[in-house]
N, C-alpha and C positions, 0 to 999 in steps of 0.2 A: 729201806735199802740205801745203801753207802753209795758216794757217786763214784768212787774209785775203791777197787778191791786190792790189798798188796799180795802179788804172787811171788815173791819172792828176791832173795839178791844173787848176783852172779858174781863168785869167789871161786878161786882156785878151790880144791878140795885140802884140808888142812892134814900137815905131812902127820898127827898123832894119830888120823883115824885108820884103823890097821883093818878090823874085822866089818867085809862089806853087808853085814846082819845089819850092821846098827849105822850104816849109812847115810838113810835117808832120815833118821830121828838125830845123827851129830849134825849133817846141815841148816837141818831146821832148826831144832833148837839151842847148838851146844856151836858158841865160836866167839871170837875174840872182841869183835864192834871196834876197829880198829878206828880209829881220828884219820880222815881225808875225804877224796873224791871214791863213791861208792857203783855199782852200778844195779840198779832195781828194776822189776816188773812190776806194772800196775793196770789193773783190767779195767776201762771205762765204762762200768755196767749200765749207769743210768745215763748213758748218752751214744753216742757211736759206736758202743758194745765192740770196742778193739785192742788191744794189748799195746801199751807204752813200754818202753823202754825210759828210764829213768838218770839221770847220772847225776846225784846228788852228796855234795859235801857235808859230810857228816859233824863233821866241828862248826861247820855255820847254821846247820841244819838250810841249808839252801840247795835250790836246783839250779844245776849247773848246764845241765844241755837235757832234750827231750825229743826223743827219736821215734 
């Protein structure tokens, strides 16, 4: 078991995706990985089993703040 799970990042929803069928497969898999400050979920499964909030800069691969 991993100590931390990624659930996912929190982004606007990107203005090309039209048809809400294929919604939840454009978020996941299909988006831009823009260069800056990001903000992500991470689930602490082998430890206080709580959900983090993440805000990590992408071009430094650094964490920037942890909520």
């Amino acid at each position: 078991m991993d100590e931390f799970t990624f659930g996912g990042e929190r982004r606007p929803t990107a203005d090309w995706l039209t048809d809400p069928e294929d919604r939840d497969f454009d978020e996941v898999w299909v988006f831009e990985n823009p260069a800056g400050v990001s903000t992500e979920r991470w689930f602490h499964g082998a430890g206080c089993r709580r959900w983090l909030t993440v805000r990590r800069d992408t071009s430094l691969d650094r964490v920037v703040e942890v909520r």
